[in-house]
C-alpha positions in Angstrom: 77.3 114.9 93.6 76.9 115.0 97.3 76.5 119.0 98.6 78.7 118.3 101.4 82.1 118.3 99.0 85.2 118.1 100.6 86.7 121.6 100.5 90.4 121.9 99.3 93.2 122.7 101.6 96.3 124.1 99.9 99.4 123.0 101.5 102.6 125.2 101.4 105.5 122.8 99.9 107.3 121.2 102.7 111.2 120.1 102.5 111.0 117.0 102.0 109.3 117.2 98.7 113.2 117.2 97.9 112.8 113.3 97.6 110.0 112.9 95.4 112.6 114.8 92.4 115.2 112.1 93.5 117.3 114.8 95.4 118.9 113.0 98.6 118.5 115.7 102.1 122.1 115.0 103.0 123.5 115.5 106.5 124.0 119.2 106.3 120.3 120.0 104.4 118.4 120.1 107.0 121.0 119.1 109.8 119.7 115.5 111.4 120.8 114.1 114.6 122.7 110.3 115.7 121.2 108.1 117.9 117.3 107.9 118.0 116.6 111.3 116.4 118.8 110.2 113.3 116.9 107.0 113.4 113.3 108.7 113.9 114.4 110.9 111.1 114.9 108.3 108.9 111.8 106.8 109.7 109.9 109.7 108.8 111.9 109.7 105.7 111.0 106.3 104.3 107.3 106.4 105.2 107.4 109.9 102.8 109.3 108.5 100.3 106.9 105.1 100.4 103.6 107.6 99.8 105.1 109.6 97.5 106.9 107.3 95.4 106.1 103.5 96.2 109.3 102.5 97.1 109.5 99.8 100.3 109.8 102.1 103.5 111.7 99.2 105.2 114.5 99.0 102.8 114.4 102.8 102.5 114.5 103.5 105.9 118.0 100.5 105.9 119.4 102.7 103.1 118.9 106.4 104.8 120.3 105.1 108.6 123.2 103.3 107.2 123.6 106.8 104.8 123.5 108.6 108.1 125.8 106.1 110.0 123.7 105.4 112.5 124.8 102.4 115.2 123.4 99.3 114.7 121.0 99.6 117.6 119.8 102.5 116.2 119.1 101.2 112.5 117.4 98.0 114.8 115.2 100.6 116.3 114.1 102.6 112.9 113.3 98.9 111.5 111.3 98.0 114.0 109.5 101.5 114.1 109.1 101.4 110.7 107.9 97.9 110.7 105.2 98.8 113.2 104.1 102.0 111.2 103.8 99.6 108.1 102.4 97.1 109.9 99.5 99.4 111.8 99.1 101.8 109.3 95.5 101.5 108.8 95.2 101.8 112.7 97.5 105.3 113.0 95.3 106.8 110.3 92.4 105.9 111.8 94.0 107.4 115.5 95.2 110.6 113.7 91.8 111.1 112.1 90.1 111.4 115.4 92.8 113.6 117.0 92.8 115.9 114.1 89.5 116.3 113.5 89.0 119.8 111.9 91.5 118.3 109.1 90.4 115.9 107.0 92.7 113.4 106.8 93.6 112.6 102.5 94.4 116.4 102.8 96.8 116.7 105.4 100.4 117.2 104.1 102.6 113.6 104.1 105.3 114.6 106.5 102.8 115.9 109.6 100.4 112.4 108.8 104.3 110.4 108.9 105.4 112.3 111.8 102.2 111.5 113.7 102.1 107.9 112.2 106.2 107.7 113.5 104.8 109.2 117.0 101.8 107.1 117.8 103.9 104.4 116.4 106.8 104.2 119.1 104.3 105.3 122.0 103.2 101.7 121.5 106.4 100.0 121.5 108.2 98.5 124.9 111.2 100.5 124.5 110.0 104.0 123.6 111.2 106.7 125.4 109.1 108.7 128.0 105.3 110.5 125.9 107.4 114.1 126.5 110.0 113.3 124.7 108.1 111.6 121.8 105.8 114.4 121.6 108.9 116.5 121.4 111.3 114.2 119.1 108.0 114.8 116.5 107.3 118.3 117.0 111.2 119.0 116.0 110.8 116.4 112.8 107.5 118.7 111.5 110.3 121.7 111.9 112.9 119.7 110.1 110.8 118.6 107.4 107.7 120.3 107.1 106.1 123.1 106.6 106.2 126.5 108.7 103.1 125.5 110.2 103.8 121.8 110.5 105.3 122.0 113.7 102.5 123.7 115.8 99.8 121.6 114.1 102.0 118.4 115.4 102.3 120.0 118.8 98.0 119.6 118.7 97.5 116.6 117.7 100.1 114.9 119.8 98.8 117.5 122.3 95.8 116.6 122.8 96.8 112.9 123.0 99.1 112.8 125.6 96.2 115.3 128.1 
């Protein structure tokens, strides 16, 4: 065995642990947006429930924005986000690796790595909104469904992106 182990990070449970017991977070628990929140949300949602469970993020992510009644442009614009965080995953971990560097990444808690992965993600595509909003969009998804601390170590990472 190597003397430089990798030292274990205990992570606080975050809320959307929820979906690994089968539990649906409905509408009011935590309170998600319309329009391209809603459709971010459910983004996030569907990656989490992929790595936790195994199931397809694409036809999760369908399942949670028609659940949420999002408009059709907006389910169009979680498919194609999710598509592109499927599709580049490899590439987003590898990116969030090197902007979080004092975490190492097979630690760090599912919803910040899908929140980043969701972030870096739409920063690529033609028809994401402005790096601001992004970077804010995420920070209030790691307050939504992560952990108490999720949200200020999102605000870093994305942080030290977008200077």
């Amino acid at each position: 065995m190597s003397a430089a182990k990798s030292k274990y990070i205990p992570q606080p449970p975050d809320r959307l642990d929820k979906l690994v017991d089968g539990d649906m977070v409905g509408e009011s628990d935590p309170p998600i947006g319309l329009g391209r929140t809603g459709a971010r949300a459910a983004v996030v949602q569907a990656l989490y429930e992929s790595d936790s469970a195994g199931h397809p993020a694409t036809a999760a992510v369908r399942r949670l924005a028609i659940e949420r009644e999002l408009t059709d442009d907006d389910i169009d614009f979680a498919s194609r986000l999710v598509r592109e965080c499927e599709d580049q995953r490899i590439v987003l971990d590898s990116r969030i690796a090197k902007l979080a560097t004092q975490y190492p990444s097979e630690q760090m808690p599912l919803v910040e790595r899908n929140v980043l992965r969701v972030a870096l993600a739409e920063l690529e595509m033609e028809d994401a909104a402005p790096q601001n909003v992004v970077a804010n969009e995420a920070v209030e998804l790691a307050r939504l469904f992560g952990s108490d601390t999720s949200p200020k170590f999102v605000n870093g990472v994305l942080g030290a992106l977008l200077t």
